[in-house]
Every structure is written in C-alpha cells, then in structure tokens.
N, C-alpha and C positions, 0 to 999 in steps of 0.2 A: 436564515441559514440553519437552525436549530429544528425547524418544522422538517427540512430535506432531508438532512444528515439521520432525525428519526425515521423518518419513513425509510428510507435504502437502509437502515440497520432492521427494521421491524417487518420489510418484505424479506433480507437475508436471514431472519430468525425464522421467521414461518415456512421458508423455501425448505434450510438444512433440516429441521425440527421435523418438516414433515417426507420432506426423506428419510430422515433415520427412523420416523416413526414405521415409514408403509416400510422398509425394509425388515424392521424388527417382526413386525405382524406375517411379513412373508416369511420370515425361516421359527414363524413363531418362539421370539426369545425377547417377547415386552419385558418381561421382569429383568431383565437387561438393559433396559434402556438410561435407567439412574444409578445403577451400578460404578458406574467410573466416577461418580460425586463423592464418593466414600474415600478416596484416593487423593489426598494433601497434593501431589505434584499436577495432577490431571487440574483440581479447580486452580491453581494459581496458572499453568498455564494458559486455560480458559479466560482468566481475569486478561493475564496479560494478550490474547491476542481478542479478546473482545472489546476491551475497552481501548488498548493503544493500537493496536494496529489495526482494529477496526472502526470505533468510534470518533477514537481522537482522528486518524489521518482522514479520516472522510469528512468530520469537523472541517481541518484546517483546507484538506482540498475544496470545499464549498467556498469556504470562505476565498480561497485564492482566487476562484473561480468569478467570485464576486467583485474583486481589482483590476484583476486583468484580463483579458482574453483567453477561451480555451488554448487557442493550439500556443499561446506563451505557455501557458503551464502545462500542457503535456510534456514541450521540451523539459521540464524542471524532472519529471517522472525519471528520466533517464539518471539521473542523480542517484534513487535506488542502487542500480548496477556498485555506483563508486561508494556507494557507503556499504554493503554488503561487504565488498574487498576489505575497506576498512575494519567493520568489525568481526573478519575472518583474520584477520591478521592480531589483532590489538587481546580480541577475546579469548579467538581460540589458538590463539598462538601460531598460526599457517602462516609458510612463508611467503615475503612479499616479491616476486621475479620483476624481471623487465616488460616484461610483454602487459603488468599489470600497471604499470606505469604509464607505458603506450596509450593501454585502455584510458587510463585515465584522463590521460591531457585529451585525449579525442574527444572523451564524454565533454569536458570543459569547455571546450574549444566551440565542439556545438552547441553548447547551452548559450553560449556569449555569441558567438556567430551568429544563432540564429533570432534571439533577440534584439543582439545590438544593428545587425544587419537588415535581419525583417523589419524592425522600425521605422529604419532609413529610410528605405527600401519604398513602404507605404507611403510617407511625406512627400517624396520627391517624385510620387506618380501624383499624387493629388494638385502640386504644384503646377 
C-alpha cells in the first residue's frame, strides 16, 4: 500500500513541479519559482494539502481499496459532497437550507442503497 500511495504522490510531484518549472522558463521568471517558500501561510498550506489531502487520503483510499471492491468505495467518494456542506457550515459559518438536507439524505441513501443492495444483489445471482 505504501509503495502505491508513493508512487501516485512522486508521479503528481514531478508532473506539477515540472509544469511550474517549463512554465516559469517560458515567461522567464525561474527566480520565482521558490519565492512563495518565503511566505509562513503559502508553506503551511502546502503541508496541509500535501500531506492530508494528498498523501494521507490516497493512503487511506489504497488501503480501502485493499478491503473492498473498487466501485464499493467509489460510492464512499460521494461522502466528499456531505462533508464539504458540513464544514461550510460548522467552519465557515454558511448557512445550513433544506435543499442541503435533501442533498444530504440522497448522498446517504445511495451510499447504503448501493452497498447494502449491490451486495444482495450479487449473492442472490450466484445462488
């Protein structure tokens, strides 16, 4: 799991890296390139979306992926959506309507739907 989760971090390091590089060399502004390191908010939010939202969720989705079936865990992806709402509301203080609610029980609905149904589903063809 550990050998995957590097490799797809070490191919999106070298993919972005060398875009911003060829980009920089085309409007020639290299001495720009390390420029935003200097900047306390620019490296923490780097930490935070390199390490947690890239390293760690690609972690955990390998590993998920290692339990169960792809398209179980795609359904989980959709979870995204409801937890967004959540910390737009909780965080940033946005309010919470009906229509977000709706959303919600939907996203739920087929997350359980289509596990607890696709399940079935497969047994009772094999049967």
């Amino acid at each position: 799991l550990f050998t995957i989760t590097y490799i797809m971090t070490l191919f999106g390091f070298i993919t972005f890296n060398g875009l911003a590089l060829t980009n920089h060399l085309m409007n020639n502004t290299i001495h720009q390139f390390m420029e935003p390191f200097v900047h306390l908010d620019f490296v923490i939010a780097i930490v935070y979306l390199g390490l947690l939202s890239s390293l760690v969720t690609s972690y955990l989705s390998n590993y998920a992926l290692s339990k169960i079936e792809a398209s179980k865990m795609s359904v989980f992806s959709n979870f995204a959506t409801l937890i967004t709402i959540l910390a737009g509301v909780f965080f940033l203080k946005e309010q919470f309507h009906l229509y977000h609610l709706v959303g919600a029980i939907i996203i739920i609905t087929g997350v359980i739907g289509t596990n607890y149904f696709g399940t079935k589903g497969k047994h009772s063809e094999k049967a």
